[in-house]
Every structure is written in structure tokens, then in C-alpha cells.
N, C-alpha and C positions, 0 to 999 in steps of 0.2 A: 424636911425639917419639922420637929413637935412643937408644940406652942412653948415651950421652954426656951426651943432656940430661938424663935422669934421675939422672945420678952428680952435676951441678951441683945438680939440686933438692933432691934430698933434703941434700948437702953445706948449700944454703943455708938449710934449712928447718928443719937443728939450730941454727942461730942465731936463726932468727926463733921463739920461742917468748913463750908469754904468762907476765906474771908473775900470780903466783898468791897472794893476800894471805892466809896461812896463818893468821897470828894471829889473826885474826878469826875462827875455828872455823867451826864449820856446825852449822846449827843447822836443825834439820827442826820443822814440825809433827806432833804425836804420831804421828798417823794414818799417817803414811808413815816412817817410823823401822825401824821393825819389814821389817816387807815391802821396801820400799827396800835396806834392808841386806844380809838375803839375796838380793836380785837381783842388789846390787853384789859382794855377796862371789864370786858364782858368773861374773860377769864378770869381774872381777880372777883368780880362776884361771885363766879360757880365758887371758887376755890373757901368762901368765906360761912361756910356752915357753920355752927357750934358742935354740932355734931350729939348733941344731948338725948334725939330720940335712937338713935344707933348705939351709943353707947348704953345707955337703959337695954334697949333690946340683947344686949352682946352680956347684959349680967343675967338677963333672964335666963337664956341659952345655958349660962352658965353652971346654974343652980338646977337643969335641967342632966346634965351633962356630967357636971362634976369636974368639969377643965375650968379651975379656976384662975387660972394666965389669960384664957382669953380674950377676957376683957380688959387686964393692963395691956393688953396688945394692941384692942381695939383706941381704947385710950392715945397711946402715942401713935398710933397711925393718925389719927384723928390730928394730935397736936403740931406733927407736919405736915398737914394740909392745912391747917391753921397759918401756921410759920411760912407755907408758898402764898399764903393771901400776904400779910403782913409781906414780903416780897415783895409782892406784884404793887401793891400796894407805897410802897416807897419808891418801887419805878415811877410809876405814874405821876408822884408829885413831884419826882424830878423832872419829868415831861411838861409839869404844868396840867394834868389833865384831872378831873376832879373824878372820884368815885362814882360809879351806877348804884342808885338805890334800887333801882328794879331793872328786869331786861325779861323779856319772854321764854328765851329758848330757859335762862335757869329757874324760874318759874316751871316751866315743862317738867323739868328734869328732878326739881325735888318733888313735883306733883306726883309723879308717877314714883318716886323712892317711898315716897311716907304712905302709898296706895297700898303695899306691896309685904310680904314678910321681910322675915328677917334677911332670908338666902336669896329672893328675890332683891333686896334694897343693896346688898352685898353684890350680886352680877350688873347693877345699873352703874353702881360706882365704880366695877371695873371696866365699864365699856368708854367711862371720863376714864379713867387711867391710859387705858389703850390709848385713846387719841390723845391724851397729853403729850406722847413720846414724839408721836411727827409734826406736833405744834412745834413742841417747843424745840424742839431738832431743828426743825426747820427756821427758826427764830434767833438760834445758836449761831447753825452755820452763814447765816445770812446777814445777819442785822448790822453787821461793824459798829457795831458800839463794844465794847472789851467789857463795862461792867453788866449791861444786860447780859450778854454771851456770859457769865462768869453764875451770875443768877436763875438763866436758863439751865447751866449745867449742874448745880447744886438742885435745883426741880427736878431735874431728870436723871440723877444718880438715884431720887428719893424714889422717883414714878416706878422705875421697872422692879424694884423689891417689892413693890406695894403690888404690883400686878402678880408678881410670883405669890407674894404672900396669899391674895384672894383666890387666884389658881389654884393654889395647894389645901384651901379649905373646899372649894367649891368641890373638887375632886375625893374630898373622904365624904363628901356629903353626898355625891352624884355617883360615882365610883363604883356602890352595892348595891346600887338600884338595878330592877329589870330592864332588859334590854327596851322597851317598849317608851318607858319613863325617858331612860336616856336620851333615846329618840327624839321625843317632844323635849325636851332638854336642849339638846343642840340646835334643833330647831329657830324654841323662843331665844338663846342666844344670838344666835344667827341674826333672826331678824332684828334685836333688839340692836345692835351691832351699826346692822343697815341701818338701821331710822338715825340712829345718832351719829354716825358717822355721814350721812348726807344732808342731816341739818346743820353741821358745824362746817360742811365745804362749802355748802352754799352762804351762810351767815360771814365765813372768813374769810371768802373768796377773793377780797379785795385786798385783802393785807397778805396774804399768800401771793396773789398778783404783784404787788410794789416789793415785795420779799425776791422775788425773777423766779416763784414757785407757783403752782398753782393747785386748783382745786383738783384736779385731776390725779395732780401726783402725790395731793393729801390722802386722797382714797386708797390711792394703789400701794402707798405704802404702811398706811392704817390696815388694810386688809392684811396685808403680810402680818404684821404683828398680831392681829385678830386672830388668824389661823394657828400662830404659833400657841397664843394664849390659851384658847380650842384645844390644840393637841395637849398642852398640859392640863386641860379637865380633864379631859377624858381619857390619857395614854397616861398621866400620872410623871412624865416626862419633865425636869424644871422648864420653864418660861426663860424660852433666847428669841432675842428681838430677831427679825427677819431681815426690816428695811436695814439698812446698810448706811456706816459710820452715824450714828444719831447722836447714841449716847456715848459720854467719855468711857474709857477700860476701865473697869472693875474688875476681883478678884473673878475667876470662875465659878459655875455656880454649883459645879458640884463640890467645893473647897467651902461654901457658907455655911454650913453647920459646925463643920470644923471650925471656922472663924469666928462661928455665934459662942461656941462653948468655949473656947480660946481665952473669946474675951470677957466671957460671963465672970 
């Protein structure tokens, strides 16, 4: 897909959203209250950027480039990651649980985004996209609460376009490069991957635990999806989840352009 199609998807994909039956609270079993909560609250912070210096960066790019969608692109990607705090963010105070004003690992993680260029700040936030799939998958199938599960799924309809969409720039970016570049390319992917995918097992360990999941199968199925992601830099191939039943059906993905300009 060209950045055209992606300024109709994400345009039509603020309208398709789920509703969400709030009155009905949420209601957890004991065991998962506690630990659940601090998991959630520590995602609802990553999730709450403004997103101001990426956006700036994505008009710069812009004016470099001459792709002037880009950055309404970047814009609404941004506004639903916005819209998954705002989310997470009304779970929690159904839960009774108060917002994090700071927490370490997202500390980390915008430390090393704002370090970084453009296409570097761009591969960090896809390695949060990646593990957002088997968080909140596993958070879906798990939790028996109906409006988390309902919240979860409207998160993770959003996540895996947002991975394809990063995949599909990273790869015209990465794509003409010499073989040597590429190299070192998959590489620092690779490990960036690792580092963040085993500080979020270990960090969440507990709430995947009282979930009857664990750290273990957080990784193993983050990694599938990593690879998958992987192969769409680098093979140019769209972005299809590996781990198994996560996200709800969606159209197929080679049917999305069709559907971006459909509905444009």
C-alpha cells in the first residue's frame, strides 16, 4: 500500500470502532486484580505519548521527500495510540486504580526513541507494537471480564495495521540498501527486539502468571510475530501474525488497498 492508501485506512478506521458497554464495569477474579492492574497501568503509560516530536520529524521527512500524506498518516497513527491510553485509561478507573506518573521501563523506552532518528524512533515503536499483540491477546483470551476483552480487541484490530504499516515503510527505506547495511539492519533489529521483549516478560511476569500464561509463552509467541514482522522488512511480504488466534478476523491483507481506496 502507498501512503494514499494508508491516509484512507486509517481516516476510515476512526469510524469503524467498537462499542464498548461501560456500564457494565469490569469485574476481575481476585487473583488477577492486583497484578493485572499494575501491568495495565504500566501500559496505559507507554501508550500516553503526545506524540509532538515524531510528528515534527514525519513533516520534516516530508519536505525532504515530497510525500506529503505522510504525515497525516503519522498524525492518526499517533491519535490512536492516543485513543488506546484514553482506553486503558478508563479500565483502570473502573478498577479503582490510579494512573502512573512515571515507571522506568517507559522512561527506557522514550529515552532511547527521542536518542535516535527518525527510522530508528520508527523501528522502537514497532518492537511496542509487536508485543502489544501477545499482551493484549493474551489479556483478551484470558481475563473474563467481556468489556476489557471487548477493549483488548478494539487495541489489537488497531496494533497489527500499525505493525504492517511500519513494516511497509521500514522496507522502502531498508529494501535498496546494500546487502552489508541490511545486514547490520536485521541485526540491530533483532537485538532491539530481544532487549524489549525480555524486559516486558520479566516486568509482566506476574500478570501473565495469574492470566494461567506465562513469561515464557509471552516470548515464544512475540517472537513468532517478530519474525513475521522481519520477513515483511526485508521480503516486502505484508505482515501476518504467526502466534495463533490473538487477534479477532479481519479482512485479508492482501484485500487492504482495495479496501483503503474503496473507502477513500
Amino acid at each position: 500500500m502507498n501512503t494514499t492508501d494508508w491516509l484512507a485506512y486509517f481516516r476510515q478506521n476512526q469510524l469503524d470502532r467498537r462499542g464498548i458497554a461501560w456500564h457494565e464495569g469490569i469485574h476481575l477474579h481476585p487473583r488477577l486484580q492486583e497484578p493485572l492492574a499494575r501491568s495495565l497501568a504500566r501500559f496505559q503509560l507507554g501508550e500516553s505519548s503526545n506524540g509532538v516530536r515524531l510528528l515534527a520529524a514525519a513533516q520534516r521527512l516530508s519536505e525532504r521527500t515530497g510525500d506529503q500524506f505522510y504525515p497525516r498518516t503519522i498524525a492518526l497513527f499517533i491519535a490512536e495510540e492516543q485513543e488506546h491510553s484514553r482506553l486503558l485509561a478508563r479500565v483502570l478507573q473502573q478498577m479503582q486504580v490510579p494512573l502512573l506518573p512515571w515507571h522506568w521501563t517507559d522512561s527506557l523506552f522514550r529515552r532511547c526513541r527521542h536518542l535516535l532518528g527518525f527510522y530508528e524512533e520508527i523501528a522502537v515503536l514497532l518492537m511496542a507494537e509487536i508485543i502489544a499483540l501477545k499482551y493484549y491477546g493474551v489479556i483478551r483470551q484470558r481475563c473474563g471480564a467481556p468489556v476489557l476483552e471487548v477493549v483488548c480487541e478494539q487495541i489489537l484490530a488497531d496494533e497489527k495495521f500499525h505493525v504492517r504499516f511500519h513494516c511497509e515503510r521500514l522496507h522502502h527505506v531498508i529494501g535498496p540498501r546494500p546487502w552489508p547495511i541490511r545486514a547490520g539492519c536485521w541485526a540491530m533489529l533483532s537485538a532491539m527486539f530481544a532487549a524489549a521483549s525480555a524486559v516486558v516478560a520479566w516486568d509482566h511476569r506476574r500478570a501473565f502468571a495469574a492470566l494461567g500464561s506465562s513469561a515464557a509463552e509471552f516470548l515464544r509467541d512475540s517472537w513468532a510475530n517478530f519474525f513475521a514482522a522481519r520477513k515483511a522488512i526485508f521480503e516486502g511480504a505484508p505482515f501476518a501474525r504467526d502466534a495463533a488466534d490473538q487477534i479477532p478476523a479481519e479482512p485479508p491483507p492482501a484485500s487492504l488497498a482495495h479496501i483503503a481506496r474503496s473507502r477513500g
